[in-house]
Biopython code that builds the backbone (N, CA, C, O; Angstrom):
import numpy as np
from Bio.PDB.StructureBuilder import StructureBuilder

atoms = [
    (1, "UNK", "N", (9.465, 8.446, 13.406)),
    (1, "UNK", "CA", (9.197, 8.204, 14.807)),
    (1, "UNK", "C", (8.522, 6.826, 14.926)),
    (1, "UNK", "O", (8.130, 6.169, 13.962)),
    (2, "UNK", "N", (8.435, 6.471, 16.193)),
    (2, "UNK", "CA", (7.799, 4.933, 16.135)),
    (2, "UNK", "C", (6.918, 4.956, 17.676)),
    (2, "UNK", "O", (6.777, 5.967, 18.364)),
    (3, "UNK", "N", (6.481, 3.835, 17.947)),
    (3, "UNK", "CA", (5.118, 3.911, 19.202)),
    (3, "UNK", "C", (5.870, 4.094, 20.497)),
    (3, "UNK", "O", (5.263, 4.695, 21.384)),
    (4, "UNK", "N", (7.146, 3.657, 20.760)),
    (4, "UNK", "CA", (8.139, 4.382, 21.725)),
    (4, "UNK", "C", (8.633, 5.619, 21.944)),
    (4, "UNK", "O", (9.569, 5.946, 22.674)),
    (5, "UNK", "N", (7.662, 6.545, 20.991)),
    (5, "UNK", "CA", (8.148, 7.952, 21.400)),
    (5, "UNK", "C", (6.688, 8.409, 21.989)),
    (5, "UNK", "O", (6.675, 9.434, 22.671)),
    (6, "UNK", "N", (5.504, 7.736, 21.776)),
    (6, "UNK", "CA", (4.691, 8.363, 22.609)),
    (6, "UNK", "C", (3.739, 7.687, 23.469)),
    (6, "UNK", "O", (3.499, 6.535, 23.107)),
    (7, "UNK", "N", (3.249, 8.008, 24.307)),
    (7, "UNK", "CA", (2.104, 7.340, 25.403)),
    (7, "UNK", "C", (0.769, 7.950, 25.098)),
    (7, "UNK", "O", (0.671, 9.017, 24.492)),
    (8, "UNK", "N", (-0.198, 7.296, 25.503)),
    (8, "UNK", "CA", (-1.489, 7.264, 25.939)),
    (8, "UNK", "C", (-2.007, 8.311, 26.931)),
    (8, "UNK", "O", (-1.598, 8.345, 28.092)),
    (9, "UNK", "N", (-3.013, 9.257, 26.393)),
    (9, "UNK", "CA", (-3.563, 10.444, 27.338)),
    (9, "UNK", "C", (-2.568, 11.251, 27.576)),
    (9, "UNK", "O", (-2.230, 11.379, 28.753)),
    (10, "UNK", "N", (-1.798, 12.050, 26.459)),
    (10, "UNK", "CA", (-0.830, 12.878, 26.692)),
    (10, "UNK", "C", (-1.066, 14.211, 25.571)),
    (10, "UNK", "O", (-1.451, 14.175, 24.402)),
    (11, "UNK", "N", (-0.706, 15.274, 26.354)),
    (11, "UNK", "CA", (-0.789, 16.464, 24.805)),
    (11, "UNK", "C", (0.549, 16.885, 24.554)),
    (11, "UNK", "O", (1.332, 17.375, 25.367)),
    (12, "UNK", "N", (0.733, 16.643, 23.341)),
    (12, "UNK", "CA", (2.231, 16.922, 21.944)),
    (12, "UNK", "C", (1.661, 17.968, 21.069)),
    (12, "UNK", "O", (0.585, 18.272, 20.555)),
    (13, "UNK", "N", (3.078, 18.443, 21.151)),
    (13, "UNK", "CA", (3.135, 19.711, 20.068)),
    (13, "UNK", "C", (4.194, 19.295, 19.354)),
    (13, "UNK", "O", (5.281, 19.176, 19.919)),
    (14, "UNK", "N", (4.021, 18.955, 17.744)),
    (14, "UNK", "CA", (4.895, 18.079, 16.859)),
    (14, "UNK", "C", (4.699, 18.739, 15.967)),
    (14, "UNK", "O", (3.788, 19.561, 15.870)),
    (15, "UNK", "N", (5.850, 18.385, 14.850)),
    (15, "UNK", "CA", (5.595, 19.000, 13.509)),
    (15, "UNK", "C", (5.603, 17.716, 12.841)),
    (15, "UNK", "O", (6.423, 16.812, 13.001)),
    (16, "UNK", "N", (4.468, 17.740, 11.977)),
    (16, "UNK", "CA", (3.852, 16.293, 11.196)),
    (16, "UNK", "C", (3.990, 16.804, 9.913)),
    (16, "UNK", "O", (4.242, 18.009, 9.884)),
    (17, "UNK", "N", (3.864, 16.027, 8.448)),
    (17, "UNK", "CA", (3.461, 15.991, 7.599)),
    (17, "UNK", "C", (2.017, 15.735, 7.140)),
    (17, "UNK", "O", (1.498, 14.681, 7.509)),
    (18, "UNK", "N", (1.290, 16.610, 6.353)),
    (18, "UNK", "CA", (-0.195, 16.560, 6.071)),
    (18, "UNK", "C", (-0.221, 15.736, 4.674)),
    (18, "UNK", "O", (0.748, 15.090, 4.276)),
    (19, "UNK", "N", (-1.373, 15.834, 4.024)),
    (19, "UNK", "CA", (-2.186, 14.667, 3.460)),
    (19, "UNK", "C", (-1.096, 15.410, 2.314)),
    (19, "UNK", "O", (-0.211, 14.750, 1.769)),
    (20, "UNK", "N", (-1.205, 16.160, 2.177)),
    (20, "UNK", "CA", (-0.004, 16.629, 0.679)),
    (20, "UNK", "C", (1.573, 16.571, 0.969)),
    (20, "UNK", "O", (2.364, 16.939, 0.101)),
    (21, "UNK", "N", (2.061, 16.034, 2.378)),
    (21, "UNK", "CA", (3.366, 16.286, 2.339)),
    (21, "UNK", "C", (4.313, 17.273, 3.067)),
    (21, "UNK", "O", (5.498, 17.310, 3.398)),
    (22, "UNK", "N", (3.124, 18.116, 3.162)),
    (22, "UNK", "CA", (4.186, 19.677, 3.752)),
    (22, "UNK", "C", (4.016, 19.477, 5.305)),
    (22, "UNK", "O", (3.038, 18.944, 5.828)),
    (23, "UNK", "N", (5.169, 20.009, 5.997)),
    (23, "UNK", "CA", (5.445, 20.022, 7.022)),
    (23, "UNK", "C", (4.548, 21.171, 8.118)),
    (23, "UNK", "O", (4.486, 22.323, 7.687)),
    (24, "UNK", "N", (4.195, 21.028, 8.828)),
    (24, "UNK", "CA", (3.029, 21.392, 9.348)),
    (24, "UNK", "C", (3.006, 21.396, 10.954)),
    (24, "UNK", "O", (3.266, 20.329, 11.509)),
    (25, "UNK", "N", (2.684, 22.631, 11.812)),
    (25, "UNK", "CA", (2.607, 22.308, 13.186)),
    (25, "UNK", "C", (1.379, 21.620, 13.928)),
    (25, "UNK", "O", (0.301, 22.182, 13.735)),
    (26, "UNK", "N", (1.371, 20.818, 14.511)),
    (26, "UNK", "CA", (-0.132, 20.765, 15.298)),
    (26, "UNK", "C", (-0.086, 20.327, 16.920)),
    (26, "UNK", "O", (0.792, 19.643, 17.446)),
    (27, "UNK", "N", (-0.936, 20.742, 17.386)),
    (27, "UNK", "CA", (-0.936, 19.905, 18.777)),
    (27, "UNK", "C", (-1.932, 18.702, 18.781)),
    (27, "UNK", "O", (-2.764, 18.400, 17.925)),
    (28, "UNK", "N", (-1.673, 18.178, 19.801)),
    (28, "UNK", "CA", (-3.017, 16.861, 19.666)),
    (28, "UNK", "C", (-2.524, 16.278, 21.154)),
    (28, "UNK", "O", (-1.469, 16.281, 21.788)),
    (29, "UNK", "N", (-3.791, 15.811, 21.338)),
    (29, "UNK", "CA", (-4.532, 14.565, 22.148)),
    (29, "UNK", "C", (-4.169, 13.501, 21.765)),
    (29, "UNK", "O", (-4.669, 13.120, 20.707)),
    (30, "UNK", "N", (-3.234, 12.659, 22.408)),
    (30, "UNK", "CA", (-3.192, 11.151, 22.036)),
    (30, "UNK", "C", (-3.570, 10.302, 22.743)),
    (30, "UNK", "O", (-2.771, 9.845, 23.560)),
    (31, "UNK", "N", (-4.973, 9.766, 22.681)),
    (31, "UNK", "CA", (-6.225, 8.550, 22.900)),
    (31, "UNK", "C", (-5.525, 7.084, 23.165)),
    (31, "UNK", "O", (-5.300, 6.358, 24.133)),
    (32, "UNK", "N", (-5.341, 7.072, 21.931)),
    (32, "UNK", "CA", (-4.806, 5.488, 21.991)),
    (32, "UNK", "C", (-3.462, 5.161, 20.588)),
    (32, "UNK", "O", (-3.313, 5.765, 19.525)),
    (33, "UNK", "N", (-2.670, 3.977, 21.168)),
    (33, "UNK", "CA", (-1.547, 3.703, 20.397)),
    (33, "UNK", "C", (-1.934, 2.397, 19.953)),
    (33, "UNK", "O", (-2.507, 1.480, 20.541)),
    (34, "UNK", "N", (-1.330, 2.556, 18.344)),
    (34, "UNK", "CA", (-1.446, 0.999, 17.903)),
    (34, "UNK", "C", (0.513, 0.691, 17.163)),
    (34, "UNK", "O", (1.563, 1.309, 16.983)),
    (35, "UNK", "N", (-0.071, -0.634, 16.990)),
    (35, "UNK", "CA", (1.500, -0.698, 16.109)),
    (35, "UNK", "C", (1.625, 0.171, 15.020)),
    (35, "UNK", "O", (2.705, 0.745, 14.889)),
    (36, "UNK", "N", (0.420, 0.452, 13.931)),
    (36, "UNK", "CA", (1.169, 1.368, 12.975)),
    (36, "UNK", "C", (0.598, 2.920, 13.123)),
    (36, "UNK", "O", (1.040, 3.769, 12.349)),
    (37, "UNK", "N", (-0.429, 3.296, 14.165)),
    (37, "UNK", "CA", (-0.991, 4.411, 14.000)),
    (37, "UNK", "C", (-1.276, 4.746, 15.340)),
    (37, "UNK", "O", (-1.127, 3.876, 16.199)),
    (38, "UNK", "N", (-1.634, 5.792, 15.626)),
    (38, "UNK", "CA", (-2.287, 6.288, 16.510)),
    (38, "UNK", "C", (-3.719, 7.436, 16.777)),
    (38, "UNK", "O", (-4.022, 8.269, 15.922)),
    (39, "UNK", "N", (-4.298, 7.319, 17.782)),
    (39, "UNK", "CA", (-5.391, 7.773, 17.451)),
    (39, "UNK", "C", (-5.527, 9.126, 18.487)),
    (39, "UNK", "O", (-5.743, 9.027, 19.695)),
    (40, "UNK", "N", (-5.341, 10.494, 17.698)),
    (40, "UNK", "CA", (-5.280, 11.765, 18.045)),
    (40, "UNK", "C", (-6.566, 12.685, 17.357)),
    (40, "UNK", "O", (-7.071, 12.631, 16.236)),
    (41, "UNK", "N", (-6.867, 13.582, 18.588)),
    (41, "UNK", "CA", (-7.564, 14.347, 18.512)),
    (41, "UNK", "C", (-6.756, 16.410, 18.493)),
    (41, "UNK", "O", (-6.216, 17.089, 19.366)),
    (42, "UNK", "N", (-7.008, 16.594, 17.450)),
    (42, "UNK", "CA", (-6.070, 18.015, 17.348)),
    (42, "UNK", "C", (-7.110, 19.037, 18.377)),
    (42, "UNK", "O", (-8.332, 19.146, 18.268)),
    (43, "UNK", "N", (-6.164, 19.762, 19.439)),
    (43, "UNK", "CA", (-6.338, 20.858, 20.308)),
    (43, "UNK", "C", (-6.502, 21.929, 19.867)),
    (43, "UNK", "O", (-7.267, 22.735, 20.396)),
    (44, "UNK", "N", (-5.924, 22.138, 18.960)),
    (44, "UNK", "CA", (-5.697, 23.594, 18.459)),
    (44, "UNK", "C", (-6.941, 23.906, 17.128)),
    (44, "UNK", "O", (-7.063, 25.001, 16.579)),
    (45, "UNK", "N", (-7.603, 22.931, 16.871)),
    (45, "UNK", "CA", (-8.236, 23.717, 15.468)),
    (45, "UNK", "C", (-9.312, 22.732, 15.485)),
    (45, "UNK", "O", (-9.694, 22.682, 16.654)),
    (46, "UNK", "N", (-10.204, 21.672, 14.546)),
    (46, "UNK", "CA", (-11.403, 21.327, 14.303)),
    (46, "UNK", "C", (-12.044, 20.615, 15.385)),
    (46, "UNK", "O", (-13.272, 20.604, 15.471)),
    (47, "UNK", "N", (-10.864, 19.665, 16.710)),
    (47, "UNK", "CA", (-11.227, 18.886, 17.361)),
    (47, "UNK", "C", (-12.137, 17.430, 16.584)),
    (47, "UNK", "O", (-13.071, 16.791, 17.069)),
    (48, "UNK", "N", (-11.557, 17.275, 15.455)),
    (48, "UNK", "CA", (-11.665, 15.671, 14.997)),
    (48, "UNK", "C", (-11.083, 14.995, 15.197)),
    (48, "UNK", "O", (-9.915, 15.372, 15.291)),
    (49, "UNK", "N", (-11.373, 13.290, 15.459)),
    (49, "UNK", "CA", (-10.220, 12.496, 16.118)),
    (49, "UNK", "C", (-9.608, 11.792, 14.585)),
    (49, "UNK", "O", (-10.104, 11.330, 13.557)),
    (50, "UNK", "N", (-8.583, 11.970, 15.003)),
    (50, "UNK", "CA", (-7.659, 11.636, 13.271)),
    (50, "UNK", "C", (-6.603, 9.991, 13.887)),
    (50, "UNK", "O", (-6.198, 9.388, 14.881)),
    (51, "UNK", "N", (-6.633, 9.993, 12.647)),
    (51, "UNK", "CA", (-5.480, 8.106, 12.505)),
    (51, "UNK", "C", (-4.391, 8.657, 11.676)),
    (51, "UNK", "O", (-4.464, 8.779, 10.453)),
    (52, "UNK", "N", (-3.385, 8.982, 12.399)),
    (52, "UNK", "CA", (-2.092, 9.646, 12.523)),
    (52, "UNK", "C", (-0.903, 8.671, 12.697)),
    (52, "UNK", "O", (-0.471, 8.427, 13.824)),
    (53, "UNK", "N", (-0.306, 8.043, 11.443)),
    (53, "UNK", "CA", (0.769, 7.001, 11.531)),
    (53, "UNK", "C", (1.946, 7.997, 12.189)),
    (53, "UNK", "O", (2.173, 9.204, 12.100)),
    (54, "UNK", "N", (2.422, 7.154, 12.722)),
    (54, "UNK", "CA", (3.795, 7.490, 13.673)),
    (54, "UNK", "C", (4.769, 8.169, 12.520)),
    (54, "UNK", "O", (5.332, 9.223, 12.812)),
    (55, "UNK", "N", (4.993, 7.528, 11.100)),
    (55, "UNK", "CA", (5.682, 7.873, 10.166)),
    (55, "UNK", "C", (5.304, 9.765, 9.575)),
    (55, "UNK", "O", (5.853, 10.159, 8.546)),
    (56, "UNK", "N", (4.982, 10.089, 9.845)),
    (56, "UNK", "CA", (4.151, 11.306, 9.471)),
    (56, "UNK", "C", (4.499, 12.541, 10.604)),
    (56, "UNK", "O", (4.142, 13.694, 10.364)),
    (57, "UNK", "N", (5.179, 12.216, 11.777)),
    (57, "UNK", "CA", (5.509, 12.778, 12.814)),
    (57, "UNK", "C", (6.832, 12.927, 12.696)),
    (57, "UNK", "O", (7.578, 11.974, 12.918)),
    (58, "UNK", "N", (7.341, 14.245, 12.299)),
    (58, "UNK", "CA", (8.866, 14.044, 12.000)),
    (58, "UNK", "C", (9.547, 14.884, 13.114)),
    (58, "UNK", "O", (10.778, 14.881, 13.123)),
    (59, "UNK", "N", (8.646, 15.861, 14.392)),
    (59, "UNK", "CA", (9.436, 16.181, 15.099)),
    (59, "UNK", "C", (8.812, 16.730, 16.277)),
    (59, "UNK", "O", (8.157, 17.770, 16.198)),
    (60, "UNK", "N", (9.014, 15.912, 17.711)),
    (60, "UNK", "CA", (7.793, 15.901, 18.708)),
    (60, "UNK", "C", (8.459, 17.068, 19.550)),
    (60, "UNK", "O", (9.556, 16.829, 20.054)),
    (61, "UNK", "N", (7.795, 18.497, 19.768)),
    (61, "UNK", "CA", (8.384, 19.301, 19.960)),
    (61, "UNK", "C", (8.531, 19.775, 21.751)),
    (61, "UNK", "O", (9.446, 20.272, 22.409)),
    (62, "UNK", "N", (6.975, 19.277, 22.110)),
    (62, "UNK", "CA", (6.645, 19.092, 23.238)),
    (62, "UNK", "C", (5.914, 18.181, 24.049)),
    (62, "UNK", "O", (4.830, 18.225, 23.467)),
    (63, "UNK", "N", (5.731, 17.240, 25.163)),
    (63, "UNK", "CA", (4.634, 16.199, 25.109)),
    (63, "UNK", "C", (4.884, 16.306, 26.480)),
    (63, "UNK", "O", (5.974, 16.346, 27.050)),
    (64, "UNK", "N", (3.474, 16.358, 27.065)),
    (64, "UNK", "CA", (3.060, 16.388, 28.468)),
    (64, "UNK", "C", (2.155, 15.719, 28.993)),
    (64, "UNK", "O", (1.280, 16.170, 28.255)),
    (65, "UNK", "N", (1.386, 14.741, 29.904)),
    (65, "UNK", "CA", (1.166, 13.999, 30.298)),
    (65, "UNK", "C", (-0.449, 14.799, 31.151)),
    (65, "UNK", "O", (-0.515, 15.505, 32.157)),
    (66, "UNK", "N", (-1.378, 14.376, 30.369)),
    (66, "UNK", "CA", (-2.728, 15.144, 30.574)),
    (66, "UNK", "C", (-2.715, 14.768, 32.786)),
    (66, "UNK", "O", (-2.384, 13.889, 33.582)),
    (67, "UNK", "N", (-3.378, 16.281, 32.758)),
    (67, "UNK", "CA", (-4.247, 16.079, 34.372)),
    (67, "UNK", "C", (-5.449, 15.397, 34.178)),
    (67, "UNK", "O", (-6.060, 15.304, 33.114)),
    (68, "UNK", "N", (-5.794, 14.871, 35.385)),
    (68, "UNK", "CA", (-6.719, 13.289, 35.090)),
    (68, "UNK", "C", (-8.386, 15.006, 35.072)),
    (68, "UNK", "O", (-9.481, 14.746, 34.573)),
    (69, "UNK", "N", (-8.220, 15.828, 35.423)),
    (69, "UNK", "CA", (-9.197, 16.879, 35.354)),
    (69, "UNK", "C", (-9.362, 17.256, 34.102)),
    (69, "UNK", "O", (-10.429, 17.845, 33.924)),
    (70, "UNK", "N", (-8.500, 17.096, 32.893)),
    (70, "UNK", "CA", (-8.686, 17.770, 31.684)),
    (70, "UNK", "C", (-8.564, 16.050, 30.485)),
    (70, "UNK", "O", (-8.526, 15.959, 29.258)),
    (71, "UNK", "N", (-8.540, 15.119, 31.423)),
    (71, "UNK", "CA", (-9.011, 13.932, 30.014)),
    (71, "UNK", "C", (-10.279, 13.966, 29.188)),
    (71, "UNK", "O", (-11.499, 14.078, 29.298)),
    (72, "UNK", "N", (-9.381, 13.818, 28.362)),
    (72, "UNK", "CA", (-10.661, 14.167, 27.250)),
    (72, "UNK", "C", (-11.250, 12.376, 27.365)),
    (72, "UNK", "O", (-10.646, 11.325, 27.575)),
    (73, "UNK", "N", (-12.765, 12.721, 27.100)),
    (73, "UNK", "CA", (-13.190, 10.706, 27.550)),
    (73, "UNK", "C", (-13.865, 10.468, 25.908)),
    (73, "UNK", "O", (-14.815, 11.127, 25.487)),
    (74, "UNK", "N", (-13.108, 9.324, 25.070)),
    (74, "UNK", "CA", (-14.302, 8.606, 23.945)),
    (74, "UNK", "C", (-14.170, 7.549, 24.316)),
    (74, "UNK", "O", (-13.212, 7.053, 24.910)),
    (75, "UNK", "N", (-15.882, 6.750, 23.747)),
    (75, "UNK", "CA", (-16.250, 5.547, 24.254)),
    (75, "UNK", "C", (-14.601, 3.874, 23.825)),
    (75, "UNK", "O", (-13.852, 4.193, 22.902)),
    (76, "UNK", "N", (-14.510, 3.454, 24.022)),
    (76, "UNK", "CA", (-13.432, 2.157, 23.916)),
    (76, "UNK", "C", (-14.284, 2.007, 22.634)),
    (76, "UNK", "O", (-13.740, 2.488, 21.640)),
    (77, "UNK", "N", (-15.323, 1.529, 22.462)),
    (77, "UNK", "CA", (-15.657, 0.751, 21.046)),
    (77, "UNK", "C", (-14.574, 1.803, 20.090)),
    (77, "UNK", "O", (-13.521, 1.471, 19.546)),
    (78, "UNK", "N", (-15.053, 2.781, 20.102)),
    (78, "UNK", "CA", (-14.599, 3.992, 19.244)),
    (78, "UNK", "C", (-13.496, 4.006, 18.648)),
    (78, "UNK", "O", (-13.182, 4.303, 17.495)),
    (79, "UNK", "N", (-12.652, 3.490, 19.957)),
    (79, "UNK", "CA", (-10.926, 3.310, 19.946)),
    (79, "UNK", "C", (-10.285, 2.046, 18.878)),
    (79, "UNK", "O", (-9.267, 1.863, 18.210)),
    (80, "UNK", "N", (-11.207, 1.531, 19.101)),
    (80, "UNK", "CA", (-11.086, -0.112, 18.768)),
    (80, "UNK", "C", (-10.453, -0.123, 17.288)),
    (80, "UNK", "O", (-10.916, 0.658, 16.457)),
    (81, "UNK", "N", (-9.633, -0.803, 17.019)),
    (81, "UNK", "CA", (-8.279, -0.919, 15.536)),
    (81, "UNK", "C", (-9.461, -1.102, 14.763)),
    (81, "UNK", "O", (-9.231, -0.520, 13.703)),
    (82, "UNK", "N", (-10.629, -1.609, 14.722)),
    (82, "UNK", "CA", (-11.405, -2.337, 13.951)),
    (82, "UNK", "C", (-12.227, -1.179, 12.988)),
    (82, "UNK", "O", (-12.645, -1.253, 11.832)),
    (83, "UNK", "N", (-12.260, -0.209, 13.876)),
    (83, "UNK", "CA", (-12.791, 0.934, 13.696)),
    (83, "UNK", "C", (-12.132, 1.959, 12.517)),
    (83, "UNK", "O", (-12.784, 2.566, 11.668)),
    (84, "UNK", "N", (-10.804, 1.982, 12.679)),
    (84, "UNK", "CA", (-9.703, 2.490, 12.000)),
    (84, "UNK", "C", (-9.438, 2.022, 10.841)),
    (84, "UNK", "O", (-8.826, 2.695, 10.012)),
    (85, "UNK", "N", (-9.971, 0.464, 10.544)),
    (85, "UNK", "CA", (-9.517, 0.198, 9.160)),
    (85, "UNK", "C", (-9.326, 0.837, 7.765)),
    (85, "UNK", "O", (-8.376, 0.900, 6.985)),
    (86, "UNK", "N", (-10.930, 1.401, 7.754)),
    (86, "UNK", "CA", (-10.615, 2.503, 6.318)),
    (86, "UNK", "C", (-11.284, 3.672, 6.776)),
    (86, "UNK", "O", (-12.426, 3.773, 6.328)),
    (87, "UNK", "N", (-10.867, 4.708, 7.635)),
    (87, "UNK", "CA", (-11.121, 5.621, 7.693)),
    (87, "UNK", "C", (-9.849, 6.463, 8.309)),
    (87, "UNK", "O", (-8.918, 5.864, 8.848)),
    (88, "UNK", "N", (-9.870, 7.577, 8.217)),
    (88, "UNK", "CA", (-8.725, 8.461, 8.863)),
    (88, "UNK", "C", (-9.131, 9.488, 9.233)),
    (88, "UNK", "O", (-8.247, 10.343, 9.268)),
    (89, "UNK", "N", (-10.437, 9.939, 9.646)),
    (89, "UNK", "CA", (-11.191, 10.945, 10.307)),
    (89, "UNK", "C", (-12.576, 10.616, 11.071)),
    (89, "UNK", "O", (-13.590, 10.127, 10.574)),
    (90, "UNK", "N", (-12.374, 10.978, 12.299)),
    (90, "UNK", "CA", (-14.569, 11.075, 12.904)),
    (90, "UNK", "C", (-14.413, 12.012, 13.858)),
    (90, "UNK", "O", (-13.544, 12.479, 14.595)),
    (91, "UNK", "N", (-15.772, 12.150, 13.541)),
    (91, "UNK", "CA", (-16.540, 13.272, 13.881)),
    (91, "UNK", "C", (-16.944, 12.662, 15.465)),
    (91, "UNK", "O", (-17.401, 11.524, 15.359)),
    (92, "UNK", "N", (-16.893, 13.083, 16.708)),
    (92, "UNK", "CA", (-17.570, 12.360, 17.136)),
    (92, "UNK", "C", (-18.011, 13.570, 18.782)),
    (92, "UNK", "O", (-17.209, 14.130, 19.529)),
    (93, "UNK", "N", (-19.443, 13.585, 18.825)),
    (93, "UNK", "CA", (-20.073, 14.742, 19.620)),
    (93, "UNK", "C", (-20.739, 13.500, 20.582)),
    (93, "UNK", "O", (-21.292, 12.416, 20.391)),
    (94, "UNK", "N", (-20.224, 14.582, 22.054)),
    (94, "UNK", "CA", (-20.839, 13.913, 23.232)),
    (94, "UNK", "C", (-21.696, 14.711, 23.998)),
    (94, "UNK", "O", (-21.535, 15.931, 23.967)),
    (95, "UNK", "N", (-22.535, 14.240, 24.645)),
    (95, "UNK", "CA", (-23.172, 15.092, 25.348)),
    (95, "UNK", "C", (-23.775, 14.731, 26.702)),
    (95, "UNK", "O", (-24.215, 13.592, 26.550)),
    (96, "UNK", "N", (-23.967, 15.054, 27.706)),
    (96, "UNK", "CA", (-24.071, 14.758, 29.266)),
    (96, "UNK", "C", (-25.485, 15.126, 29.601)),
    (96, "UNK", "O", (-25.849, 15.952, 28.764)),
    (97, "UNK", "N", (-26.550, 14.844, 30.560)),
    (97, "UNK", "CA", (-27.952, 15.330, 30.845)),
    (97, "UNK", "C", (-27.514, 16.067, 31.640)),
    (97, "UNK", "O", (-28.418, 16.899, 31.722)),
    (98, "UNK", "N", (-26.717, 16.384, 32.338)),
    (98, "UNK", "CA", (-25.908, 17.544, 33.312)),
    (98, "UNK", "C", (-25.432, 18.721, 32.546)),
    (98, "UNK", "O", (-25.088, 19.758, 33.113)),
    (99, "UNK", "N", (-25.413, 18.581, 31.402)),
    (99, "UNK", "CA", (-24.911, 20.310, 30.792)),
    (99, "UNK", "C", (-26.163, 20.387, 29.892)),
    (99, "UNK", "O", (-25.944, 21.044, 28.874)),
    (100, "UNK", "N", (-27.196, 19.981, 29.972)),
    (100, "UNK", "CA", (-28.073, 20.542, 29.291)),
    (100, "UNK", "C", (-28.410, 20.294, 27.659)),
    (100, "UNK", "O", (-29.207, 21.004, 27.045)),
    (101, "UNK", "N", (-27.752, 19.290, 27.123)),
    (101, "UNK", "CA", (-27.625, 19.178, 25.722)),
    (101, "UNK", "C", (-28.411, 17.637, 25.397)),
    (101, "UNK", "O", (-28.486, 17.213, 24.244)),
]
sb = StructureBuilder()
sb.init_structure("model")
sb.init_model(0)
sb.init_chain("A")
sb.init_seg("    ")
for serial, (resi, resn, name, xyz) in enumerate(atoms, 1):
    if name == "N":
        sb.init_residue(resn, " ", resi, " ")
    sb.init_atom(name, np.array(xyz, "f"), 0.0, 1.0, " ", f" {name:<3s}", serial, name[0])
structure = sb.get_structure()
């Protein structure tokens, strides 16, 4: 697959390849697009934001275009390619003075 099969602030249900190879279902959050990667957050299970090359996506099963009520928000620095260089996982917890945390 390549950066023309997906957009920005959308949820996909794809079957990817994992860190060993095997073919694998997941859904995800897609944040932001770069030329070789993209930056997704999985719906369905730990909610870590992962660096997910386009090559690794072998079959986009469903993709829908988030309500501006259910965007998920991380800061831009966060997003930033610069950020991505050598890592392929973060952790990253927000919290509001309005919910109490």
């Amino acid at each position: 697959m390549d950066r023309g099969d997906f957009k920005e602030n959308t949820r996909i249900t794809v079957t990817y390849k994992d860190s060993n190879g095997k073919l694998r279902p997941g859904n995800f959050y897609v944040y932001k697009l770069f030329d070789d990667f993209m930056i997704v957050r999985r719906t369905d299970n730990d909610g870590l934001l992962r660096k997910m090359p386009y090559e690794d996506v072998v079959k986009v099963v469903k993709s829908k275009a988030a309500d501006k009520s259910h965007l998920f928000y991380v800061p831009d620095e966060i997003l930033e390619e610069k950020m991505w260089q050598d890592r392929d996982t973060m952790f990253h917890y927000a919290s509001a003075p309005g919910r109490g945390k």
